[in-house]
Phi, psi and omega in degrees: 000119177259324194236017184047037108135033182240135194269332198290166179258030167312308203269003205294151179064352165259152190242125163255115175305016186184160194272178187290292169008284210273351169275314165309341207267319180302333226242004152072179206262350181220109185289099221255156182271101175260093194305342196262312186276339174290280165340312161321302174291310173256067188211325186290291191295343176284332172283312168300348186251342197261307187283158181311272172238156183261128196251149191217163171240159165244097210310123173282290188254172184271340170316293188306325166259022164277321158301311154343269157329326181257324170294353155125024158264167205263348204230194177180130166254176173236122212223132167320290169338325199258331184301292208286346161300304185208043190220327216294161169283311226267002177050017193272167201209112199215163178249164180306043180235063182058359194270001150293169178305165218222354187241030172276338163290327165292006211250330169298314197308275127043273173315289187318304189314331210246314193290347184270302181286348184272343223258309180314312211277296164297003186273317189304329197265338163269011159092359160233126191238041166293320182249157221236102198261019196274031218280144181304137211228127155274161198245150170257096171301353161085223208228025188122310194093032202141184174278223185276313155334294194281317182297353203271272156339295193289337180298298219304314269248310165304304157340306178275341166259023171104318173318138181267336163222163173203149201240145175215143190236172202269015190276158179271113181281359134338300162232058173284149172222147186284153177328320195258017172260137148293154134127017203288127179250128200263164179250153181290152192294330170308304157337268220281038121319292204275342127019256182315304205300324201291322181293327169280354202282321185299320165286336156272342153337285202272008183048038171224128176272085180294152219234102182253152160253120176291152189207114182249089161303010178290020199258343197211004175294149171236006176247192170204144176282344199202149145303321186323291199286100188324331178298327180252009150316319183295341174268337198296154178254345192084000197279148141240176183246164200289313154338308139141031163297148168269141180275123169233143211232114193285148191151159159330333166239012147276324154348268189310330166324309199279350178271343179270290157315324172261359190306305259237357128266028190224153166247023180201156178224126186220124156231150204272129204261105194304336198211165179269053178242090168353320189294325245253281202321317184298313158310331160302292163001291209277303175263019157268328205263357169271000161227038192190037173000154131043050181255110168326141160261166161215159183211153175270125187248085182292141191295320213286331183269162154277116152317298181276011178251012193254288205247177190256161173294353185280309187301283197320327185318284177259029155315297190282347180273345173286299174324313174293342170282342167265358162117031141288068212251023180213126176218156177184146162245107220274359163230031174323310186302312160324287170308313186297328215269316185264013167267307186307326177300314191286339180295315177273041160249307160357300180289310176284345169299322202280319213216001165070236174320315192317305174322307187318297204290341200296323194289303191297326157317311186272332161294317183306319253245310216273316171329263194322347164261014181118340176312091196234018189285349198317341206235078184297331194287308201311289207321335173254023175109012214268298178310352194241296171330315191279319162315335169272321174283324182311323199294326191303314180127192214304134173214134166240044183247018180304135165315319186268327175271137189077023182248147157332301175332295149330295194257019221191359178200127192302155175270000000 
């Protein structure tokens, strides 16, 4: 089954392991509607196929993508990394190695989605509905959680919270490592196949065509769980690790082995990079597109790397248009959120230890300053909702308990 019995050229080139027969058979008697991620999904692909490239950040909290979306970008990403740092159910401070609950990424997805539709309700209740506040959010589904099953689970799970894409990398999820981290144990490419496959079948399950990404670390991994597989012989050293892992010789051209392998199940390819080097990106580029015409790439514009200590500002500059011409069209930096929220807290708590008020208001300056481009948290109370809230008791009749009138907000800060 290549294209799951559909004519449009959503499926060209893609391979499925299994028939319309056996999705129908999965998907039980009652069809539930997943309104957010299907939109989501053909809202993702259609922006990857219309924009130069989609450049995206990546969101900690739903405050943060709703700025996101008003500062004007279209997409949002999600990174695994920021959930186990600071996003997770387990309420933990965990590094990038699986070691959170598995249903914590659907559950940020979840969060962005309700702060993004309540920001749509208020706008909507002001009579403005020019932006299209729903933006599609990728998801880091992590190296599964598990076997085929749990990727199988974990796709549903992004799904049913909304996600438009999700991404799975070849990694052994037991001992995932974040990319720019030692120690990466890769699973054989057939394995992280049957991967791909369990994640799309979930998504035809659930009938929405989510936009999954492959994600391959063989560019800097040095292990393997198995020997079995013919496809990862050229790489093996003969070495084992006391783990009793095979020793594998990590570089650009298993990387690409693997990129190669999953494009024709996957609908974007992305491998994961140590440095910002355009040569690196091309050569990559260059053997997909060459059995593999026009298959979107993705690339990470990672926080992990130093920028300036790599390229110059003419470089940084036209990095991403560079990238996009090779056919790089979903970019993103995957811990903008992180970084932004704790380099600004520590500046103004810094500030404010040293000189008290004075800080505060220097930050509160700078959201008015901010105002003419579109800028509205200055007014925090509108901003969560007081104003949408006070509309519902009005529909309700006559109140005098509105929230918004007679509040300091009001009266002390323009609309």
């Amino acid at each position: 089954m290549t294209n799951n019995g559909k004519a449009d050229g959503r499926w060209t080139g893609v391979e499925r392991p299994y028939t319309s027969e056996d999705v129908e058979r999965l998907r039980g008697t009652v069809h539930v509607e997943h309104t957010l991620a299907r939109l989501g999904a053909e809202r993702l692909w259609e922006l990857l196929h219309t924009e130069d490239h989609v450049p995206t950040l990546g969101a900690l909290t739903g405050g943060q993508a709703v700025q996101m979306v008003k500062a004007g970008l279209k997409a949002i990403y999600l990174s695994g990394w920021q959930v186990a740092a600071d996003g997770n159910l387990a309420g933990q401070t965990y590094p990038d190695q699986s070691l959170y609950p598995s249903n914590s990424g659907p559950a940020l997805v979840r969060r962005l989605n309700n702060a993004l539709l309540r920001a749509d309700q208020i706008h909507a209740a002001e009579g403005d509905t020019e932006r299209y506040w729903l933006a599609p959010i990728v998801a880091d589904a992590e190296a599964g959680f598990g076997g085929p099953l749990n990727a199988f689970e974990v796709m549903k799970a992004f799904i049913e919270a909304g996600a438009a894409g999700v991404h799975f990398e070849d990694q052994l999820s037991s001992e995932k490592k974040c990319g720019h981290l030692g120690g990466k144990v890769l699973i054989p490419t057939a394995q992280f196949l049957r991967m791909l496959a369990a994640a799309r079948l979930a998504a035809d399950v659930c009938g929405v065509p989510t936009v999954l990404v492959a994600r391959t670390d063989a560019l800097s991994a040095t292990m393997i769980t198995s020997e079995a597989d013919p496809a990862d012989e050229p790489f093996l050293t003969g070495e084992r690790t006391s783990e009793g892992f095979f020793r594998v010789r990590a570089g650009l051209e298993p990387a690409i082995a693997r990129g190669l392998a999953a494009a024709p199940y996957a609908d974007l390819v992305w491998f994961e990079t140590a440095t910002p080097d355009m040569g690196e990106a091309r050569e990559f580029a260059h053997a997909i597109h060459e059995r593999f015409p026009g298959k979107l790439l993705a690339y990470n514009c990672s926080p992990s790397f130093n920028w300036r200590a790599h390229l110059d500002d003419s470089a940084i500059a036209g990095f991403q248009e560079e990238l996009a011409g090779l056919g790089y069209k979903f970019q993103f930096v995957t811990l903008a959120g992180f970084h932004s929220l704790n380099a600004a807290m520590f500046g103004l708590a810094r500030g404010y230890a040293q000189e008290g008020m004075g800080a505060y208001v220097r930050l509160q300056d700078e959201e008015f300053a901010l105002e003419e481009h579109g800028y509205s948290a200055t007014r925090h109370q509108r901003e969560a909702g007081a104003g949408y809230f006070d509309a519902v008791m009005q529909t309700l009749g006559e109140s005098s308990t509105l929230a918004l009138e007679g509040s300091t907000e009001a009266a002390q800060f323009r609309s």
